[in-house]
C-alpha positions as CSV (number, residue, x, y, z in Angstrom):
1,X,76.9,-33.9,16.4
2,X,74.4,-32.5,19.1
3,X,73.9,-35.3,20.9
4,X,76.4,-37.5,23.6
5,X,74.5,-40.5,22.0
6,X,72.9,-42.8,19.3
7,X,71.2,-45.5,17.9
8,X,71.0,-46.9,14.8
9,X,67.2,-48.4,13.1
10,X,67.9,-50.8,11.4
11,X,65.7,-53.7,8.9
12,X,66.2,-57.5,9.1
13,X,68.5,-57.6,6.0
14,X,71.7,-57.9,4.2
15,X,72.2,-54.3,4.0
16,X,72.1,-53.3,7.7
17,X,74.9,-55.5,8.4
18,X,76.8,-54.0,5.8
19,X,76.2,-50.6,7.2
20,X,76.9,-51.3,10.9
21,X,80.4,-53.1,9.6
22,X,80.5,-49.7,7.7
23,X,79.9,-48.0,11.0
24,X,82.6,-49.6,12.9
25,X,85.2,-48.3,10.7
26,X,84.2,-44.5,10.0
27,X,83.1,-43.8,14.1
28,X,87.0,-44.5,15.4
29,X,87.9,-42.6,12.5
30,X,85.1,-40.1,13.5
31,X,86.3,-39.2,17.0
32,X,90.1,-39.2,16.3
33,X,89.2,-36.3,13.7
34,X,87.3,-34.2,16.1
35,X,90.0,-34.6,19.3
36,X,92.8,-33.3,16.5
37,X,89.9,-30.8,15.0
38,X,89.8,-29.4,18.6
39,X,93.1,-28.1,19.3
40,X,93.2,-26.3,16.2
41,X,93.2,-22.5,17.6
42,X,91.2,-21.0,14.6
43,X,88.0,-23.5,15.5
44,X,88.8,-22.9,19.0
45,X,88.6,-19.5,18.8
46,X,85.5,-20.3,16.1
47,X,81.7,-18.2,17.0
48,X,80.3,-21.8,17.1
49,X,83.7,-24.1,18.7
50,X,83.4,-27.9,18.2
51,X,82.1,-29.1,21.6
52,X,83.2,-31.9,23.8
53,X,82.8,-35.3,22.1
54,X,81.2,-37.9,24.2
55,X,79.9,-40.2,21.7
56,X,78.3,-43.2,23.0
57,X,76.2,-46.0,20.7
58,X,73.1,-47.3,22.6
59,X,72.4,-49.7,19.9
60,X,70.1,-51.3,17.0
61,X,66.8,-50.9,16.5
62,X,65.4,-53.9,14.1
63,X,61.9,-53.1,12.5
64,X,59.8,-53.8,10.2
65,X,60.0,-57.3,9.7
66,X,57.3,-60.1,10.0
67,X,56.3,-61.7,12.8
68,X,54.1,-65.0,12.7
69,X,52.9,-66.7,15.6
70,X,54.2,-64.5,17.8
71,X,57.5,-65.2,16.1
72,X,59.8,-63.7,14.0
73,X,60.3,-65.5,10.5
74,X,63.5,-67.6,10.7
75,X,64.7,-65.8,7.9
76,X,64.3,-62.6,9.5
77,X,65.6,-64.2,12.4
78,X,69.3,-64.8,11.1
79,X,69.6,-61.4,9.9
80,X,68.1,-59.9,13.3
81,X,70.9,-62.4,15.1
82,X,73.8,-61.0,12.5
83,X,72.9,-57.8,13.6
């Protein structure tokens, strides 16, 4: 990964919650790999060496969903709160 940080878009459903849930397990996972990954002397020695991971989550972006009155539908509403 290039960048320090990252959000994630994200749609007012069912599906989004699964994938942020999903999220939570594989980034620990993630960042234990690469600290292990970069005392390995062949990558540290590599032409393109892993760089310093400093990974930080900004948060959700939730789009596309309908907004009435200046409100968001309250079935949108418990998925955007969920999220």
């Amino acid at each position: 990964m290039t960048s320090d940080v990252f959000l994630v878009p994200t749609t007012a459903d069912f599906f989004s919650v699964i994938a942020i849930d999903s999220l939570s397990g594989i980034l620990p996972n993630l960042c234990a790999w690469v600290k292990m990954a970069r005392v390995n002397p062949i990558l540290k020695e590599a032409a393109y060496p892993l760089p310093e991971f400093k990974l930080k989550f900004l948060g959700t972006i939730v789009q596309n969903y309908r907004i009435i009155r200046g409100k968001e539908t309250t079935a949108f509403q418990t998925w955007i709160e969920k999220i």
